[in-house]
MMTF fields as JSON, N, C-alpha, C and O atoms, coordinates in Angstrom:
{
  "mmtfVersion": "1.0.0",
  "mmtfProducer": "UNKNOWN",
  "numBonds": 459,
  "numAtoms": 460,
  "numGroups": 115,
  "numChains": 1,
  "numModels": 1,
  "chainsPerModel": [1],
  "groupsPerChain": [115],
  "chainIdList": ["A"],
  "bondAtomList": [4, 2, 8, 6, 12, 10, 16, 14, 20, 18, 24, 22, 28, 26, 32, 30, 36, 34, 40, 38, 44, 42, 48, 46, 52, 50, 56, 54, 60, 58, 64, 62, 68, 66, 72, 70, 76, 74, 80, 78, 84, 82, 88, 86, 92, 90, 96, 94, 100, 98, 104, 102, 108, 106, 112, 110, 116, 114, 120, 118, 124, 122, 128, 126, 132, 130, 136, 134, 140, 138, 144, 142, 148, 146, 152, 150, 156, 154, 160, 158, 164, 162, 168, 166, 172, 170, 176, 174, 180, 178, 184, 182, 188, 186, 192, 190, 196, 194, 200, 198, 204, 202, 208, 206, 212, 210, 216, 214, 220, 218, 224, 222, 228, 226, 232, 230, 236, 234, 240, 238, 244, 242, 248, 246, 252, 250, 256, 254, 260, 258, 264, 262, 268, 266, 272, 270, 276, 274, 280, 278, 284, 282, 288, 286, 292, 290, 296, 294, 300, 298, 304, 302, 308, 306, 312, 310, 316, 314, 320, 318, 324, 322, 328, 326, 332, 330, 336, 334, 340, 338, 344, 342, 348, 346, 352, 350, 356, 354, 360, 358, 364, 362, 368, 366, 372, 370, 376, 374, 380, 378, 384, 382, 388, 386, 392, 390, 396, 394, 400, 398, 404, 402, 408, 406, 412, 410, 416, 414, 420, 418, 424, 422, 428, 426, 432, 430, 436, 434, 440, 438, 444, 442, 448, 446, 452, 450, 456, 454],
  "bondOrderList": [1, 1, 1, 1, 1, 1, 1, 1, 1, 1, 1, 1, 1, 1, 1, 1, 1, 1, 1, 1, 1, 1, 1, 1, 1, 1, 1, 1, 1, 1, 1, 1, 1, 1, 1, 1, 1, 1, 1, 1, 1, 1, 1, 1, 1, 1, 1, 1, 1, 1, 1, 1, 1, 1, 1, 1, 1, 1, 1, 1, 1, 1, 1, 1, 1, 1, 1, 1, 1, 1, 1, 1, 1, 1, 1, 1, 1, 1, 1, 1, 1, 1, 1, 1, 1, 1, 1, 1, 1, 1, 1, 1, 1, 1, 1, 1, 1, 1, 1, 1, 1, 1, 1, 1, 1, 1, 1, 1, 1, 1, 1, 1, 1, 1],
  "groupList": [{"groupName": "UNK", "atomNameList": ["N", "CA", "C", "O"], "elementList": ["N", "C", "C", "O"], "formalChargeList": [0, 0, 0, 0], "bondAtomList": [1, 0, 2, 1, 3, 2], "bondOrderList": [1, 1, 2], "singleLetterCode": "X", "chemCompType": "L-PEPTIDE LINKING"}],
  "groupTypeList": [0, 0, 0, 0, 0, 0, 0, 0, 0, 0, 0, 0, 0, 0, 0, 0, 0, 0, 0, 0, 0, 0, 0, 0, 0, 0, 0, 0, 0, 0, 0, 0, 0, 0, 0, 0, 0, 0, 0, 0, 0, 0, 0, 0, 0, 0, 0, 0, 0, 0, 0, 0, 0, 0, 0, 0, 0, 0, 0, 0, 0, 0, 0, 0, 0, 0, 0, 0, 0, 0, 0, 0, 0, 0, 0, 0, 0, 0, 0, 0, 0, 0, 0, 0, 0, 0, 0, 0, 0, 0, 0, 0, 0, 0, 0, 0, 0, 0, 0, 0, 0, 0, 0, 0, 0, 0, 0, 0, 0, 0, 0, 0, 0, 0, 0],
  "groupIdList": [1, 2, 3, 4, 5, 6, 7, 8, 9, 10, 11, 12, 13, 14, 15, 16, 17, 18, 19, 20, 21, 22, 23, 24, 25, 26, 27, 28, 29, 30, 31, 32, 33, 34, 35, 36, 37, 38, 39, 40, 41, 42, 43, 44, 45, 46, 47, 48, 49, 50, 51, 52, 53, 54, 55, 56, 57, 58, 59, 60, 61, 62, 63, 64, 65, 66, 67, 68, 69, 70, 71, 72, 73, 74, 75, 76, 77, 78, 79, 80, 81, 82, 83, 84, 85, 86, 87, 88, 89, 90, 91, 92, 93, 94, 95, 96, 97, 98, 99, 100, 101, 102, 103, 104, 105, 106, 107, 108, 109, 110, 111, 112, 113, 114, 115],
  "secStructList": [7, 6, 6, 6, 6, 2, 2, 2, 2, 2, 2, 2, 2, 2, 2, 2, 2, 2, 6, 6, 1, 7, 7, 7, 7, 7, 7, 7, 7, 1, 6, 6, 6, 7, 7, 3, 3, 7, 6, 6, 1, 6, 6, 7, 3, 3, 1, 1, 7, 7, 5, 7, 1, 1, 1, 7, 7, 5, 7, 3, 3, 1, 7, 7, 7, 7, 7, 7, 7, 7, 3, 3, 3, 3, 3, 3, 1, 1, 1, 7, 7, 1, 1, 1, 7, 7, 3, 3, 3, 3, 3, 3, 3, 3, 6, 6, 6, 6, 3, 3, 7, 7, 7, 7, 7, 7, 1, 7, 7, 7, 1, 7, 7, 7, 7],
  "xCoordList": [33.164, 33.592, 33.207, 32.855, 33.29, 33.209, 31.717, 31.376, 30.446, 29.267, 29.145, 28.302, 29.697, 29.202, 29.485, 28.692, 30.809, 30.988, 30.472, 30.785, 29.691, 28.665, 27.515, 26.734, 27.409, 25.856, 26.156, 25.143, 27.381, 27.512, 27.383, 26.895, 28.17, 28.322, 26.796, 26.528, 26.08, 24.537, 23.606, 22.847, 23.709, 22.537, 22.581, 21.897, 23.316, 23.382, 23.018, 22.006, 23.342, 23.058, 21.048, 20.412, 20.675, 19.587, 18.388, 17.269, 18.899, 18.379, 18.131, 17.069, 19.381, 19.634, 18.53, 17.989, 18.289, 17.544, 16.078, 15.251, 15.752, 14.52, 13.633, 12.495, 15.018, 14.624, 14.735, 14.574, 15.049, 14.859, 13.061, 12.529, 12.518, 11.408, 10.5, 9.956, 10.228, 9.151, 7.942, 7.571, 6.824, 5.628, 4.953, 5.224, 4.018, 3.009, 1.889, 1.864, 0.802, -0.331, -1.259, -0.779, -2.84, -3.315, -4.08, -4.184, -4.559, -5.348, -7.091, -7.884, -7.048, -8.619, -9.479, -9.168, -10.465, -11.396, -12.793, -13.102, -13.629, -14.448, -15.513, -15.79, -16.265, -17.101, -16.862, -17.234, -15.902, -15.857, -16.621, -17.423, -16.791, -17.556, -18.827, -19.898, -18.109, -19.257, -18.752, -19.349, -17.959, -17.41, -17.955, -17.786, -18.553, -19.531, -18.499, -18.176, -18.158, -17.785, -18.171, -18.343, -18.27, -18.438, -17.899, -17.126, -17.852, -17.242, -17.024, -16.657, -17.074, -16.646, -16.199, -15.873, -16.164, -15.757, -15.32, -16.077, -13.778, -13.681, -13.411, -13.43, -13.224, -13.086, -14.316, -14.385, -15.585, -17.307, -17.139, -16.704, -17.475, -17.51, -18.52, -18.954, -18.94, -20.12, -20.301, -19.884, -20.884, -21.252, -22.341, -23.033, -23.037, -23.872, -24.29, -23.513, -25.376, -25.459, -26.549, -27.641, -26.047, -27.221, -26.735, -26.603, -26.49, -26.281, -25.437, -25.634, -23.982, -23.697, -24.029, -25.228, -23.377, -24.207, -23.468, -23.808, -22.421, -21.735, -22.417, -22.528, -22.707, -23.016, -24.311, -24.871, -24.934, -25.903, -25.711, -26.689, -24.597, -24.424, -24.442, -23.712, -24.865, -24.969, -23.67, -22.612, -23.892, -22.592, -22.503, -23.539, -21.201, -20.805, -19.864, -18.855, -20.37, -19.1, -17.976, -17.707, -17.006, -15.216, -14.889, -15.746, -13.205, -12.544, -11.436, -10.704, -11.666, -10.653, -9.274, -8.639, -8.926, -7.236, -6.319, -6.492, -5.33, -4.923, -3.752, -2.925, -4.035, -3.734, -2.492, -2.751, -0.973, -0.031, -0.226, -0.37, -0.159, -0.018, 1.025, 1.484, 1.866, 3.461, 3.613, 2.879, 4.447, 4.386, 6.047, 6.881, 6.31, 7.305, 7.587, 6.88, 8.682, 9.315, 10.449, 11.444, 10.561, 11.362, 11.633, 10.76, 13.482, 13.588, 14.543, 15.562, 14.536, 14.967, 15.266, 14.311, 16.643, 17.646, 18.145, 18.007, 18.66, 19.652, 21.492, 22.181, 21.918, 21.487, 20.956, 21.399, 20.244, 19.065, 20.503, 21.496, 20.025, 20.851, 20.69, 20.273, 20.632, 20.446, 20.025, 20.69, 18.823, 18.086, 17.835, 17.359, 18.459, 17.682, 16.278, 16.003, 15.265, 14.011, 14.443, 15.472, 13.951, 13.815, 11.905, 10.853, 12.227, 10.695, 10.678, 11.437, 9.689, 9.145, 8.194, 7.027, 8.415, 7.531, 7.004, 7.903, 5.571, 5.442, 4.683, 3.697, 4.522, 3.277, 2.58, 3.334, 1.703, 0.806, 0.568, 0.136, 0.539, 0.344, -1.104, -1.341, -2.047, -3.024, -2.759, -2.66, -2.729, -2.378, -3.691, -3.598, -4.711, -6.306, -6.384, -6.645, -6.186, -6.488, -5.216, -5.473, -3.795, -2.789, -2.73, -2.686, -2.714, -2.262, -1.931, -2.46, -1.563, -1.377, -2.806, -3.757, -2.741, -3.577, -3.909, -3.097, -4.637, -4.896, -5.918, -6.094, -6.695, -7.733, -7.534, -8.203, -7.163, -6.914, -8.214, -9.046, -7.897, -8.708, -7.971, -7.043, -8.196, -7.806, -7.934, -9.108, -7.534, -7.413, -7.455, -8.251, -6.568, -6.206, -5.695, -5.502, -5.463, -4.545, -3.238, -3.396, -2.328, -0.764, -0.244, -0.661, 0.809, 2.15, 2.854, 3.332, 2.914, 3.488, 3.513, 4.072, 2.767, 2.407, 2.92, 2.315, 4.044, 4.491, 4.394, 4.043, 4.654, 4.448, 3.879, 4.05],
  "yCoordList": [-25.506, -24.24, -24.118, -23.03, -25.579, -24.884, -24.945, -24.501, -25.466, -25.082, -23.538, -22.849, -23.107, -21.898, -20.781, -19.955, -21.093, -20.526, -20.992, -20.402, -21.863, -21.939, -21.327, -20.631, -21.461, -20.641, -19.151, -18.631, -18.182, -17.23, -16.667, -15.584, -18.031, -17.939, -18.029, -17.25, -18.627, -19.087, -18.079, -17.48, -17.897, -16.768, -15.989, -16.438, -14.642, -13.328, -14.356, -13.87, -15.553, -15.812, -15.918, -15.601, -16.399, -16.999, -15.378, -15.381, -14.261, -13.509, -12.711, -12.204, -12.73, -12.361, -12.752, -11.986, -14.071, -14.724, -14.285, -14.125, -14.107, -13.949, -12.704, -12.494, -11.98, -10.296, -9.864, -8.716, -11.036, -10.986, -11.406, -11.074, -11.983, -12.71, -12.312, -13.19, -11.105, -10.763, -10.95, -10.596, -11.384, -12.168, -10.768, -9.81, -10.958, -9.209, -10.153, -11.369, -9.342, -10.247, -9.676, -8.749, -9.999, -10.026, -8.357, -7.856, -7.892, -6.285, -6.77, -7.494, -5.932, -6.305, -6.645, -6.218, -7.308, -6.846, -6.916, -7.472, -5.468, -5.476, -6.678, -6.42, -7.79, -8.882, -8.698, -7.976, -10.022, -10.259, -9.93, -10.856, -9.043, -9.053, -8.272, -8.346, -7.06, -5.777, -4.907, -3.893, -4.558, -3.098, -3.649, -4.658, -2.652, -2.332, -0.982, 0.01, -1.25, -0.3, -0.142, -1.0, 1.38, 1.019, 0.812, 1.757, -0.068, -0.159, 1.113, 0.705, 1.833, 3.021, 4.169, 5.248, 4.05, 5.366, 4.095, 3.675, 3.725, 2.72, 3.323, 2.639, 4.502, 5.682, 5.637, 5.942, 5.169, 5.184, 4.101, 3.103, 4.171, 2.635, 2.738, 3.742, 1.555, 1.789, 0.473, -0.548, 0.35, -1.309, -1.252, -1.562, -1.096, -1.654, -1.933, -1.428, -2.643, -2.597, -1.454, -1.139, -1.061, 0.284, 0.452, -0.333, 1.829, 3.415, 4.108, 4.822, 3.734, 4.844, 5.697, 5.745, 7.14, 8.936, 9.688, 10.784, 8.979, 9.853, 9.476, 10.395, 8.429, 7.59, 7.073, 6.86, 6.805, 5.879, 4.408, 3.717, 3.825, 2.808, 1.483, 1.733, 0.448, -0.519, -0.844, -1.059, -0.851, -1.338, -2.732, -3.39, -3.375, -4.716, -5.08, -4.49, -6.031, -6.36, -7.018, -7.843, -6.407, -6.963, -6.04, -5.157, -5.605, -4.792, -5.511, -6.475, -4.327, -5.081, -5.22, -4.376, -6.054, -6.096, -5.294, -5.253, -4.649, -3.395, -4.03, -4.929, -3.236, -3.377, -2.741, -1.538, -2.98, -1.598, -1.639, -2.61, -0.517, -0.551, -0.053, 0.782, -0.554, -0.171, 0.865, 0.775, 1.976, 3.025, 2.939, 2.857, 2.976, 3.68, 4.626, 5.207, 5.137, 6.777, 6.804, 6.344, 7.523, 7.684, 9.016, 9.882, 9.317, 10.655, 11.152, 10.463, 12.123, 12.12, 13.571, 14.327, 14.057, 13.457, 13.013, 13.578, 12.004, 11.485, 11.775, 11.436, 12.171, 12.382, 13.949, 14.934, 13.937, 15.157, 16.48, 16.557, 17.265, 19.05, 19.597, 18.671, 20.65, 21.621, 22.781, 23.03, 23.479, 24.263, 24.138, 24.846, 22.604, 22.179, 21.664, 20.91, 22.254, 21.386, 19.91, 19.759, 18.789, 17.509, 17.192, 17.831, 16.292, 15.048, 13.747, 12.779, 14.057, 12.791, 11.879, 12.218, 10.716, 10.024, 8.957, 8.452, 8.526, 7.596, 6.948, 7.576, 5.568, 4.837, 4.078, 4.143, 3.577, 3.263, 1.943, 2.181, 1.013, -0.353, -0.816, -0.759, -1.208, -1.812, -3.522, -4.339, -3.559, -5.092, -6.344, -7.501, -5.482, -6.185, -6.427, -7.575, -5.478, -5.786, -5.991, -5.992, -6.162, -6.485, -5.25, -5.808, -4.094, -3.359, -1.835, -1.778, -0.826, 0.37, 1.354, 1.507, 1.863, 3.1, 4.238, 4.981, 4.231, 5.821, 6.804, 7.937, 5.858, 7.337, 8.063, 7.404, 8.745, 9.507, 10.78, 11.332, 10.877, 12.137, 13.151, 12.854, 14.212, 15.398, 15.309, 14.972, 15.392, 15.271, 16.983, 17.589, 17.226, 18.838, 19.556, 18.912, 20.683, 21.529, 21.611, 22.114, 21.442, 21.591, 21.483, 20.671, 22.569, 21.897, 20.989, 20.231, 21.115, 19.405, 18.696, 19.108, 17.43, 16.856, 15.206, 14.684, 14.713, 13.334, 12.279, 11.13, 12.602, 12.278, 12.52, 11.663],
  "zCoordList": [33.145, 32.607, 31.131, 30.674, 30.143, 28.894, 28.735, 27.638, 29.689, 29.496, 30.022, 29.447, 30.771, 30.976, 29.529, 29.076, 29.069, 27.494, 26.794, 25.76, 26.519, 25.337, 26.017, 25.369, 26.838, 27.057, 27.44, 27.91, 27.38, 27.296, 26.111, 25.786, 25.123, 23.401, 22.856, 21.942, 23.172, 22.614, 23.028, 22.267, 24.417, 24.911, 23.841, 22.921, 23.529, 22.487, 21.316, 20.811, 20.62, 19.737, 19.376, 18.371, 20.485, 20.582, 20.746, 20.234, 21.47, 21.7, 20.285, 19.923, 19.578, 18.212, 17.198, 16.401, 17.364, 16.325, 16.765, 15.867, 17.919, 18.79, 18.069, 17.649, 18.223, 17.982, 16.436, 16.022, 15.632, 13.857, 13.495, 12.436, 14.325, 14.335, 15.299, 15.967, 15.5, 16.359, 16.38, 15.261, 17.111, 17.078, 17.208, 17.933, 16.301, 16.025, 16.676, 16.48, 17.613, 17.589, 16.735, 16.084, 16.438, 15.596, 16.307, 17.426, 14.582, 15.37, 15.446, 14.843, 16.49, 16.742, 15.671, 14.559, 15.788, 14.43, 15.587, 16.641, 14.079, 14.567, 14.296, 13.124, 14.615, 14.383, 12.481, 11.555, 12.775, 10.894, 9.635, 9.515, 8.586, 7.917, 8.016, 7.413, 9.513, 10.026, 9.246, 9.605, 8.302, 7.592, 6.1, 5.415, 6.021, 4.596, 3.968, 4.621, 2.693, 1.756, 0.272, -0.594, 0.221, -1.292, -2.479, -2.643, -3.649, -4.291, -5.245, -6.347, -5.226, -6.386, -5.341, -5.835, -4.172, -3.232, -1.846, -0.971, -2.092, -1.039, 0.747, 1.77, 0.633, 1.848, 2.542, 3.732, 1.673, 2.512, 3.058, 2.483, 4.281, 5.516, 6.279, 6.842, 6.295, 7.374, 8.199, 7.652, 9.482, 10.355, 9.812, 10.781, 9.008, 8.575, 7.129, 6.319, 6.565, 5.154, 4.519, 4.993, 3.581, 2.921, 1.532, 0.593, 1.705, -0.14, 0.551, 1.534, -0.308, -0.518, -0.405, -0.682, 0.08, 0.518, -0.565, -1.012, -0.935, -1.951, -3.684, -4.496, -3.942, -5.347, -5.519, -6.594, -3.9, -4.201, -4.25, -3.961, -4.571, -4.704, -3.771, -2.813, -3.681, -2.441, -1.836, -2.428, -0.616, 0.018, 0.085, 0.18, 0.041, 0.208, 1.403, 1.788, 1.812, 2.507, 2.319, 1.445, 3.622, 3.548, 3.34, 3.31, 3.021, 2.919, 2.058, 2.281, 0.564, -0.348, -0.009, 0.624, -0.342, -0.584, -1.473, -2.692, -0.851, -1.36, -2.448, -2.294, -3.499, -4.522, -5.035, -5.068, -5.556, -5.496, -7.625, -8.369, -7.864, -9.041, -9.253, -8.474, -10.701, -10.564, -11.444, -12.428, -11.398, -12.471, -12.713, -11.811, -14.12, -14.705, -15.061, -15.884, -14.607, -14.95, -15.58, -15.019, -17.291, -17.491, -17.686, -17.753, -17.833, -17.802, -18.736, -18.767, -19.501, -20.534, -20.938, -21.113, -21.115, -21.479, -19.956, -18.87, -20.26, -19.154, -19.018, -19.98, -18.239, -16.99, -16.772, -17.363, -16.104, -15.312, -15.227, -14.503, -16.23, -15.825, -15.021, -14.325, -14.22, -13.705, -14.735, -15.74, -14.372, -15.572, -16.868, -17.755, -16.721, -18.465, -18.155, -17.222, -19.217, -19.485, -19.512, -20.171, -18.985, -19.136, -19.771, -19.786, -20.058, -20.456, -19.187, -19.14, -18.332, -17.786, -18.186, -17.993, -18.738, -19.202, -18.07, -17.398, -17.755, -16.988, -17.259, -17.642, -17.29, -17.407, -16.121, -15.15, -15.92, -14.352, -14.743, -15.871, -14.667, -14.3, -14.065, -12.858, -14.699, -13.537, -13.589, -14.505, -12.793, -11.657, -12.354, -12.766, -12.217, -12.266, -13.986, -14.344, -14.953, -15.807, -17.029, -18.233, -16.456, -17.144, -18.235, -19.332, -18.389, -19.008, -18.791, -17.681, -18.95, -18.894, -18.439, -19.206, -17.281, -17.262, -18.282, -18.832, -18.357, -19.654, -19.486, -19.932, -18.522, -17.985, -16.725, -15.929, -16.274, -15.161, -14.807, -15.528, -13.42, -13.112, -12.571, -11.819, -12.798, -11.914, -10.432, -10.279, -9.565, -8.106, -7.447, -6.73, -7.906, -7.482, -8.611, -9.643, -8.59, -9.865, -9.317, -8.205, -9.455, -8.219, -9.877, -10.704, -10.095, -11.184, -11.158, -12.003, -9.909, -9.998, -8.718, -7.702, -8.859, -7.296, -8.114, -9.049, -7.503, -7.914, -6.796, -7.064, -5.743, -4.494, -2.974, -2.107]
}
């Protein structure tokens, strides 16, 4: 009898731990080291090696490792009014070269696109 309560007690335990640790299998790849991109337009991909269509530029292979860059936002005055003007200040992170972003590009015209 008291094996059947531990293994009533253990089963849910064991299933528990099972289902914290789920086994992902791996995603296909296409033959290692077939995706060509370019370095200044990383969106251009190709199976094979060439130019860039957008730059010109040679393609390389692999696919970089994605990079997060961290931005700070501050906001000011604190705490945030309702119909008061505020100041958002933010700075961008680059990861690669240990210091603050400062050149930016225009993307779109939007008043305000943060996310």
């Amino acid at each position: 009898m008291r094996t059947i309560w531990g293994l009533l007690i253990l089963l849910p335990i064991a299933a528990a731990v099972g289902a914290q640790n789920p086994v992902i299998p791996p995603l296909p790849s296409q033959n290692a080291g077939s995706v060509y991109i370019c370095p200044m337009d990383p969106d251009v991909r190709s199976n094979n090696p060439g130019t860039c269509a957008r730059c010109g530029m040679a393609l390389v292979a692999g696919l970089p490792d994605p990079v997060e860059y961290h931005l700070h936002l501050d906001v000011s005055p604190k705490p945030m009014k309702m119909g008061q003007p505020e100041n958002l200040t933010f700075e961008v992170h680059d990861p690669w070269k240990d210091r603050p972003v400062t050149n930016f590009q225009v993307v779109h015209e939007k008043l305000f696109h943060m996310f």
